[in-house]
C-alpha positions in Angstrom: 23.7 -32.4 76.6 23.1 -36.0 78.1 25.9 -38.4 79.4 29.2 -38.3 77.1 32.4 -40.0 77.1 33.7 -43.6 76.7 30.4 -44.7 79.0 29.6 -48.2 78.2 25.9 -48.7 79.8 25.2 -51.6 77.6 26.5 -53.4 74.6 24.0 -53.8 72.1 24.3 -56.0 69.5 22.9 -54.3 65.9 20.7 -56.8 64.1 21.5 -58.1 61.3 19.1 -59.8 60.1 15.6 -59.0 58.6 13.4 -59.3 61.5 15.3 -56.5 63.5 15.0 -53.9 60.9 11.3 -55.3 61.1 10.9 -55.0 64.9 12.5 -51.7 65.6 11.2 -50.1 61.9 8.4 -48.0 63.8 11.3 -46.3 65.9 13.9 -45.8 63.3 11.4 -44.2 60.9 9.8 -40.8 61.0 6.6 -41.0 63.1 4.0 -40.2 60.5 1.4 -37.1 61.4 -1.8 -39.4 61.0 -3.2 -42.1 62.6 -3.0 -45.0 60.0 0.3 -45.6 58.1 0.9 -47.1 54.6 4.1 -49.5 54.8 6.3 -48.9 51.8 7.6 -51.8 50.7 10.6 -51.0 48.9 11.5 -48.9 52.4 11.6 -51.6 54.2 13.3 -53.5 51.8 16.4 -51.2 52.0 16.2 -50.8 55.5 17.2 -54.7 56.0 19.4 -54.7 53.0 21.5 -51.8 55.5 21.0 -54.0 58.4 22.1 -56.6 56.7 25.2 -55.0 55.2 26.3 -53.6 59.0 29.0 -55.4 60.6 27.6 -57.4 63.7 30.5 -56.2 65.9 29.3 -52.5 66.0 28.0 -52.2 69.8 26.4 -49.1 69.4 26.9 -47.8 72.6 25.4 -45.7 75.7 21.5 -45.5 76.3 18.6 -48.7 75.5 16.2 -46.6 73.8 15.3 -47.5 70.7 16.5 -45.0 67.9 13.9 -42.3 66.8 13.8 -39.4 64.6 12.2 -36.1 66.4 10.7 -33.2 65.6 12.4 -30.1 64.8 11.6 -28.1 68.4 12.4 -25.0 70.4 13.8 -24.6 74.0 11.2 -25.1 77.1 10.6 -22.4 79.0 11.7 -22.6 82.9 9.0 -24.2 85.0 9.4 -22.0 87.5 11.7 -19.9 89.6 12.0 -19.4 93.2 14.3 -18.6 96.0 17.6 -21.2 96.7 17.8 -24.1 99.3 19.7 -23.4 102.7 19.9 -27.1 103.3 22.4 -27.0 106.4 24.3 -30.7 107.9 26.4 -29.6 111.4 25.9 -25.5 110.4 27.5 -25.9 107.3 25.8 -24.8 103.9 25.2 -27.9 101.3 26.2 -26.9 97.6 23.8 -28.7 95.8 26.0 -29.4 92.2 24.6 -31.8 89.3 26.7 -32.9 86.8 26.6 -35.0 83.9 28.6 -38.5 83.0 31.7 -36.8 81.8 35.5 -37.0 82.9 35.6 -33.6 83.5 33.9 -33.7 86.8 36.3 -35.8 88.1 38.2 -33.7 89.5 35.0 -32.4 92.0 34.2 -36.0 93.0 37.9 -36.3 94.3 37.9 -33.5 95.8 34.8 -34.1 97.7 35.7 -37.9 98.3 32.5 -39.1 96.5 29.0 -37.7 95.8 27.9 -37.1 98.9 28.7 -34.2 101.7 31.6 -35.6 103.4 33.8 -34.7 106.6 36.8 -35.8 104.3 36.0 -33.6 101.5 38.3 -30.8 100.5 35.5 -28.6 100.8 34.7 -29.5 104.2 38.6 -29.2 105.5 39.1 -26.4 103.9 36.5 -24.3 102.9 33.7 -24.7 105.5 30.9 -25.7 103.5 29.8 -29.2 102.0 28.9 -30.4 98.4 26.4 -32.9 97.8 26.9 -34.0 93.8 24.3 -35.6 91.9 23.8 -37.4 88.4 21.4 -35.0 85.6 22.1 -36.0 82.7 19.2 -34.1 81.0 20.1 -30.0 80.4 17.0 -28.9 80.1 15.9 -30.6 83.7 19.2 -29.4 85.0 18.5 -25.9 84.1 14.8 -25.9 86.0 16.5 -27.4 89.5 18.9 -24.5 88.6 15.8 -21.9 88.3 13.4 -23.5 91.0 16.7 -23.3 93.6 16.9 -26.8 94.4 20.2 -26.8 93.1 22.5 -23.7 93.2 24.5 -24.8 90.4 23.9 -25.5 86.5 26.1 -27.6 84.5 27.1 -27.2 81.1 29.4 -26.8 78.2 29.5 -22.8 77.2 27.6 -22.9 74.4 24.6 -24.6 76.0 24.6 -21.7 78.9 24.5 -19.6 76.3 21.6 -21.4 75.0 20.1 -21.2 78.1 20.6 -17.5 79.4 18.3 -15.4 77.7 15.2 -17.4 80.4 17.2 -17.4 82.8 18.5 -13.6 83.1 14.6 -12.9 83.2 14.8 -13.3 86.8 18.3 -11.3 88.4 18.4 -14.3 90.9 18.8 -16.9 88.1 21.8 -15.1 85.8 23.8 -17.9 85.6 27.2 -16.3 86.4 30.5 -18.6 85.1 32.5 -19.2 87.1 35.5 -21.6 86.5 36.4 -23.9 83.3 36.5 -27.7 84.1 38.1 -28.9 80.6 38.4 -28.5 77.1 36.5 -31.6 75.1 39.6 -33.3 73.6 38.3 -36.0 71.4 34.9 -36.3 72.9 32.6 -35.0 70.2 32.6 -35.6 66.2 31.6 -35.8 63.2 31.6 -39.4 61.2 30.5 -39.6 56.8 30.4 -42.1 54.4 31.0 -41.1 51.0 32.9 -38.9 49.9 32.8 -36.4 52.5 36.3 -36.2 53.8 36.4 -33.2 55.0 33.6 -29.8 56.2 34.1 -28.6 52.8 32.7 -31.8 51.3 28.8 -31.0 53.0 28.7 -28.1 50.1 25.4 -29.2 48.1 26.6 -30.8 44.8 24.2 -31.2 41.7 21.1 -29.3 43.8 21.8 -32.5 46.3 22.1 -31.6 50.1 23.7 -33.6 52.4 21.8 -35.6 55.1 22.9 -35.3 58.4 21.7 -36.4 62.0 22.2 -35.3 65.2 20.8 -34.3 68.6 19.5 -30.5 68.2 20.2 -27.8 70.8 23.5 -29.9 71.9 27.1 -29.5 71.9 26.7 -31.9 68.4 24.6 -28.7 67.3 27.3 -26.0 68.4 30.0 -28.3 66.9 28.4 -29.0 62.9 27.1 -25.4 62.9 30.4 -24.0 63.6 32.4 -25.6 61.2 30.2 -25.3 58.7 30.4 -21.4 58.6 34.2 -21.8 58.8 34.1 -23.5 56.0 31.8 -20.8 54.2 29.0 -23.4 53.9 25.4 -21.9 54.8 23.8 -24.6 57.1 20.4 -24.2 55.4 22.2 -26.1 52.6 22.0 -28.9 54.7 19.7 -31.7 55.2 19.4 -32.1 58.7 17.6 -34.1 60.7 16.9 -34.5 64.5 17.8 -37.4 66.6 16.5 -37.9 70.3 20.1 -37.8 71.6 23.6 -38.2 70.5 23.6 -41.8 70.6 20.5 -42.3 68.5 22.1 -40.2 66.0 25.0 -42.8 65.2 22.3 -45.7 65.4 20.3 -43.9 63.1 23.3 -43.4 60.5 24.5 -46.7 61.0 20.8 -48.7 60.1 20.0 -45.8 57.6 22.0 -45.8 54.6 21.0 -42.5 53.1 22.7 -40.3 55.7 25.6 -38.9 54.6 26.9 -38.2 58.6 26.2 -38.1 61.8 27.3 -35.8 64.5 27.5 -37.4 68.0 30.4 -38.1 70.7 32.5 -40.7 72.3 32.6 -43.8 72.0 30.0 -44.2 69.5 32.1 -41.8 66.9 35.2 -44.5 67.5 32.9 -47.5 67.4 31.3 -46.4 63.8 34.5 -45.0 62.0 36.4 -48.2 62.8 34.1 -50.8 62.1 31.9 -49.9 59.5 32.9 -50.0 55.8 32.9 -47.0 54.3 32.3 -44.6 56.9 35.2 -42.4 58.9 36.2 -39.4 61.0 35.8 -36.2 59.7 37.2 -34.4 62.6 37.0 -34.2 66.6 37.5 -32.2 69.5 40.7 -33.7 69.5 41.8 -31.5 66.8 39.1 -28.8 67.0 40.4 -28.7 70.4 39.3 -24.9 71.5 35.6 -25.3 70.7 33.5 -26.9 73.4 34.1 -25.8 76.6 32.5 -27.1 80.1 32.1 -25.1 83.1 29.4 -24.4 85.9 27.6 -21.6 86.7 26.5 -20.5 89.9 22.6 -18.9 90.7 23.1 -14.9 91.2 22.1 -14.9 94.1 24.0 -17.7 96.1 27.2 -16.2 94.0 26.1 -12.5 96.1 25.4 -14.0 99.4 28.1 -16.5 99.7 30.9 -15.2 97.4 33.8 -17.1 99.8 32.0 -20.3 99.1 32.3 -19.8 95.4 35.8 -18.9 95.7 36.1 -22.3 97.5 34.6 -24.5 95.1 37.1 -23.1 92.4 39.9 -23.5 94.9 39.1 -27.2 95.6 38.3 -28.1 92.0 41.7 -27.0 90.8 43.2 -29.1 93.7 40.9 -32.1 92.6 42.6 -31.8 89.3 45.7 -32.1 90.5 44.4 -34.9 92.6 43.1 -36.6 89.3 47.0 -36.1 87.5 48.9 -37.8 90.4 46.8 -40.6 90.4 44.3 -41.4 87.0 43.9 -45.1 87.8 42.4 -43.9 91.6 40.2 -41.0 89.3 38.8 -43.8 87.1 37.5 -45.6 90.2 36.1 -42.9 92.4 34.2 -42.0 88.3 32.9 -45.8 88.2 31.5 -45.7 92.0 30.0 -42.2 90.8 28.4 -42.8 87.7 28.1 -46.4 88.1 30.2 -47.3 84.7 33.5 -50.0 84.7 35.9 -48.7 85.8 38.0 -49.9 82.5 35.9 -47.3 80.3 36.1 -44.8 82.8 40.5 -45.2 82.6 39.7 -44.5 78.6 37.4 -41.8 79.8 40.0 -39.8 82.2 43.3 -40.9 79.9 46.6 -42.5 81.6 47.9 -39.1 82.0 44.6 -37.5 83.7 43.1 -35.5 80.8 46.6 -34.0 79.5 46.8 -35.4 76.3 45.2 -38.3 76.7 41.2 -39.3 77.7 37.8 -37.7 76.5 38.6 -34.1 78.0 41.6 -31.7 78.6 41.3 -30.6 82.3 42.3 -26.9 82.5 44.2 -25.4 85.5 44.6 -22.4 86.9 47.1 -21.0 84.4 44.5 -22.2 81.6 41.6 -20.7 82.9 43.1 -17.5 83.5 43.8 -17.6 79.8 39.8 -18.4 79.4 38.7 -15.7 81.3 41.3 -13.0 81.6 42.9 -13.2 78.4 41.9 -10.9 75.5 44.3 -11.7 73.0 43.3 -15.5 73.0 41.8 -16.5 70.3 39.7 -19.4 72.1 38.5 -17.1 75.4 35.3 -16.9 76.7 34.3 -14.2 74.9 34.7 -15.7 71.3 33.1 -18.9 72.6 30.3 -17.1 73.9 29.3 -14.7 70.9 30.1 -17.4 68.7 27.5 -20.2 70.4 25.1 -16.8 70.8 25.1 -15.9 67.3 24.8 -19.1 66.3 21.8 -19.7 68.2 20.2 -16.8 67.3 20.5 -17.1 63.6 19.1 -20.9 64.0 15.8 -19.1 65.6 16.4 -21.3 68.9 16.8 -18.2 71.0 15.6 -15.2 70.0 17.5 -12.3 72.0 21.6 -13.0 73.1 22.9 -12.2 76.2 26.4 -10.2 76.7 29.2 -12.4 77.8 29.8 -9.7 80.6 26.7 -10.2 82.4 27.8 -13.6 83.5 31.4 -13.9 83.4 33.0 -14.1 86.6 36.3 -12.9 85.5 37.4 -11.2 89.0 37.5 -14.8 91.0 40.2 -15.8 88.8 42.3 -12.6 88.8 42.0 -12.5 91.9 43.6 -15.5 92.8 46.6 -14.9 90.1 49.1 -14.5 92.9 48.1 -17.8 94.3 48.5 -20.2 91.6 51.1 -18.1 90.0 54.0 -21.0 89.4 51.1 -23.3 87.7 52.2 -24.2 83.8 50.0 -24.2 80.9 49.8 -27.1 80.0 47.1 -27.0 77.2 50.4 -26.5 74.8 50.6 -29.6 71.8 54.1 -29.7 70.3 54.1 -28.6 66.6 57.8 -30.5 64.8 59.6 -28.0 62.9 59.7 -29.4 60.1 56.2 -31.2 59.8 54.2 -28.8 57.3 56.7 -29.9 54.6 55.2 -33.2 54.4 51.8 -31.6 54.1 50.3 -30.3 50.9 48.4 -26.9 49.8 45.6 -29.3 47.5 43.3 -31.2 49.8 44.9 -34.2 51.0 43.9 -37.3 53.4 43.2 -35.8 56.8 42.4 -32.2 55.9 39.6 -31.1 57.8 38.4 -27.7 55.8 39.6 -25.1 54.1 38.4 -21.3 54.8 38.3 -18.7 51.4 38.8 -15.2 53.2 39.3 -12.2 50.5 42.4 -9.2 51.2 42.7 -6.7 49.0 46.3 -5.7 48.4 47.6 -2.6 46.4 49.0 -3.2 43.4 52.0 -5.6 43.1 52.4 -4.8 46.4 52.6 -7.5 49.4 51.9 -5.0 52.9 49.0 -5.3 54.9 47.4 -1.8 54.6 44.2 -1.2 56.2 43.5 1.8 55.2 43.4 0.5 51.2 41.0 -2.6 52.4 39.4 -1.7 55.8 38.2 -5.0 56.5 42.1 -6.4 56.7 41.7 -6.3 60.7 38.0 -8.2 61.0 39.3 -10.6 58.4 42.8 -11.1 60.4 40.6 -11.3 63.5 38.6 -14.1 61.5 41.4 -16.4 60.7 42.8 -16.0 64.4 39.8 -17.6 66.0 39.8 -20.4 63.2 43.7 -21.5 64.3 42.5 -20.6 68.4 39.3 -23.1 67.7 42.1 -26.1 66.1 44.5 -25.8 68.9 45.8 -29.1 68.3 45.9 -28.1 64.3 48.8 -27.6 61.6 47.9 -24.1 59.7 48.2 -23.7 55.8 48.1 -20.0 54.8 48.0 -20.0 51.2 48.3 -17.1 48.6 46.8 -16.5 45.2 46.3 -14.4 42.1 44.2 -14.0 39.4 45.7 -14.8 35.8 44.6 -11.3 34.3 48.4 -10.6 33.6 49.1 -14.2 32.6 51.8 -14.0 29.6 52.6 -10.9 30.5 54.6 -11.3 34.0 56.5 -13.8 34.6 54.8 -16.6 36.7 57.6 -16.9 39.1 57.6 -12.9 40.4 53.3 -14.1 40.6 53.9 -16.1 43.1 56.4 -14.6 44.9 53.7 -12.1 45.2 51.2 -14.3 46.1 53.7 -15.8 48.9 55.0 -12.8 50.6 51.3 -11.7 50.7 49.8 -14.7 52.4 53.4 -14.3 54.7 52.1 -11.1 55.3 49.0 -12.7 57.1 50.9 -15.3 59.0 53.2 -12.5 60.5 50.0 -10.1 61.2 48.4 -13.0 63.1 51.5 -14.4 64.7 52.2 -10.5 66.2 48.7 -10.4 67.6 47.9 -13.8 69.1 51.6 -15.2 69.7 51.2 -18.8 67.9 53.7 -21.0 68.0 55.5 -20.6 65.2 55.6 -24.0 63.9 51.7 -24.2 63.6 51.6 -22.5 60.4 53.4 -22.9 56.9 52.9 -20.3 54.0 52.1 -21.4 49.8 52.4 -18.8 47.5 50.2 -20.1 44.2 50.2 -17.3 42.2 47.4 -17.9 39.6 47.7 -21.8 39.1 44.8 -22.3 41.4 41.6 -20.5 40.6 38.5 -21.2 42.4 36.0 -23.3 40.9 33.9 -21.3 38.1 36.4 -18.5 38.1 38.7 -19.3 35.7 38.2 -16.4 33.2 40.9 -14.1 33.1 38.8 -11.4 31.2 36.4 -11.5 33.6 36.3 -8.5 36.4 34.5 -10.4 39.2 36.3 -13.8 38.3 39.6 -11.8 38.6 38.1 -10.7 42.3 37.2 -14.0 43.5 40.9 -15.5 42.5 42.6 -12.7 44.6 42.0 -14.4 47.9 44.0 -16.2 51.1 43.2 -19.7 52.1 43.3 -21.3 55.1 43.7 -24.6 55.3 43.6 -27.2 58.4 45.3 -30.5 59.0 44.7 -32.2 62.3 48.4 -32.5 64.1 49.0 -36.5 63.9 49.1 -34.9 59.7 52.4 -33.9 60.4 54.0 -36.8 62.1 
């Protein structure tokens, strides 16, 4: 993952006119495999005709390279692995700790009153050891300091460890062990469209047409598509994808490139596009898919077995950096610009007014949260889900080709042990869901739904109780639709109920879907009992057989009849119930 966030490096004007799409035409296009290249007129042609159509305010934002489609390509291996640097200043160990331009890591460069190891540091005070921080934006260069032992701690969100640990557990020094959760991405990363794609469901293939989509590969923008797209019961091989060199040349690409049908990428370019070009809009963020990306650091093996009180420190100080961060965002935003040499203006949108509550690029999570994370088993969103769902995901995509168990580098007992410690801190990851707000919202795809999930229950016979023993998947599936509402914290929940229409004419419609209601009720209660939602998230539509699935409309038909006995879930980002 390279630098996210409302970072404005520079403002670059998209050209408009005929000689840009001209001077830049051997970047945006696909390098050709030979040596001499034909020029297609009629390519070129519609490549201006784009540029030209582009609104000239667009600053498409963060980076100066010029936008190029890549290959399709595979994770390096690590350079090379060796021991970990003792660098000392006045006896006192330097934690050597990269990061990335993100708001999350705010809450370290407070604490450690810059980027450099500091007598007025938290860390220094209180813990005895120093932190020198550092700007790597690149993962993949992060990762090998991480390996070689020039730094002793690797950056990332969860799903790009993940990526990462099958090279790195090769060598029991290098297991990256997690250690502490920095933030939630809250709006960061998403997906923009043109079209009519309004929501996942809408990348289904239509007419034997895929849908074209760019993005960075092996990224957070990967992790985020991939996963919604299986939630939505789409098979990514039914999409068109192609690879940008980053997440910002994605939305450049998309935006000069009128045959893409989306991009995925992250803050502020995803703002930028959807507001101010034609046509084009939010599909959905991490603001509503809020439970998806998470950011943490790891910690070598080896440092976290010699020096286990110093790793118990660095959590310790983070969390008080995040409180230092809450008191005072304005201060946050500064020490952020100094850091990562950004005004300090974009870095206020970065952090939010409130300190990444509910406002900024990323949720900061405390001690209550991360306990949750890490401890938790019932939650729907903890590391454990996050991690096998980023590994399987992976795996299936042929980046990595082994997975490694969450358990070998989850550091689960820091945390618990320090339960007593931060026991009066408040979750306060919690969005408020109104009362009445689903009744404004509609079972039928509406403005603002993000996708709808088909999952099949087989019930007994005009009968509406959950009975595992007559449909042994019922507790997988239940499982299924649990993650789903954990992964869109900040999400309103439609759990909808139908038939099939092979008694049509014979039973009254109304007692149909009754059935059809108390059944999907049925699920709502199951996954209320087990993962304690607030109540409010969810609202319940009994259809009965008024809403077949597409192709499936025979009532004489066995397997139509099948397919038509299913629950729906359906999601609505919360500002869809205001």
């Amino acid at each position: 993952m390279t630098a996210r966030g409302k970072v404005i490096v520079t403002i670059l004007l998209l050209a408009i006119v005929g000689f840009g799409a001209w001077r830049w035409w051997d970047s945006i296009a696909p390098k050709s495999r030979t040596e001499v290249r034909s020029v297609n007129v009629d390519e070129v042609r519609k490549a201006v005709q784009a540029a030209r159509e582009t609104p000239a305010d667009i600053p498409l934002l963060i980076g100066t390279n010029v936008a190029s489609l890549v290959e399709r390509s595979g994770i390096p291996a690590v350079t090379g692995v060796s021991d970990y640097a003792k660098t000392m200043k006045d006896g006192k160990l330097v934690v050597e700790f990269p990061m990335n331009v993100w708001p999350g890591w705010a809450p370290i460069i407070m604490a450690n009153a810059g980027m450099e190891p500091s007598d007025q540091s938290v860390f220094a005070r209180k813990y005895g050891f120093y932190v020198r921080l550092s700007v790597v934006d690149d993962p993949v260069k992060a990762r090998d300091l991480f390996a070689s032992g020039r730094s002793h701690i690797l950056w990332g969100t969860l799903d790009m460890i993940a990526l990462f640990a099958p090279e790195l557990v090769k060598d029991s020094r290098t297991v990256p062990v997690v250690c502490q959760q920095i933030d939630w991405s809250a709006g960061g990363d998403g997906i923009v469209s043109r079209g009519e794609i309004r929501s996942i469901n809408d990348f289904r293939a239509a007419g034997g047409a895929r849908k074209k989509v760019v993005l960075a590969q092996n990224s957070p923008s990967h992790y985020l598509i991939m996963s919604l797209l299986v939630d939505a019961g789409i098979d990514p091989g039914d999409i068109d994808f192609r690879w940008a060199a980053d997440a910002p040349s994605a939305a450049k690409i998309f935006v000069t490139d009128s045959s893409f049908d989306a991009f995925v990428g992250w803050a502020p370019d995803i703002y930028m596009v959807s507001e101010k070009m034609p046509g084009s809009r939010l599909v959905v963020t991490t603001g509503t898919a809020n439970h998806l990306i998470a950011d943490v650091w790891a910690v070598r093996n080896d440092f976290f077995r010699d020096h286990p009180e110093i790793v118990t420190g660095l959590v310790r100080g983070i969390f008080e950096g995040m409180d230092m961060v809450r008191k005072d965002p304005k201060n946050a935003a500064r020490a952020l610009s100094t850091a990562f040499k950004i005004p300090a203006e974009d870095c206020e949108a970065m952090v939010g007014k409130d300190g990444g509550i509910t406002e900024g690029d990323a949720h900061l999570t405390n001690y209550r949260e991360n306990a949750k994370f890490f401890l938790d088993p019932f939650n729907p969103a903890n590391f454990e889900v996050v991690w096998n769902s980023a590994s399987t995901i992976y795996q299936s995509l042929g980046t990595i080709s082994s997975t490694v168990p969450a358990a070998k580098v989850k550091a689960a007992n820091i945390l618990a042990a320090l339960a007593q410690e931060y026991r009066d801190v408040k979750d306060l990851s919690q969005p408020t869901f109104k009362p009445d707000a689903l009744v404004n919202l509609s079972a039928e795809a509406g403005p603002g739904q993000v996708l709808t999930k088909a999952v099949m229950i087989s019930f007994e016979p005009n009968k509406s109780a959950l009975n595992p023993e007559y449909d042994n998947t019922i507790p997988a599936t239940l499982e299924e639709i649990g993650k789903l509402a954990g992964r869109f914290g900040n999400a309103y929940i439609i759990i909808e109920g139908n038939t099939d229409a092979s008694r049509k004419g014979i039973v009254p419609a109304d007692l149909v879907r009754q059935l059809s209601y108390d059944r999907a009720d049925a699920v709502r209660r199951a996954i209320m009992e087990k993962y304690k939602f607030d109540p409010n998230k969810f609202k319940v539509v009994g259809n009965g057989w008024d809403n077949p699935m597409a192709n499936s409309t025979d009532p004489s038909n066995p397997e139509h009849n099948k397919r038509n006995r299913r629950v729906e879930v359906k999601v609505f980002p919360l500002e869809s119930g205001s």
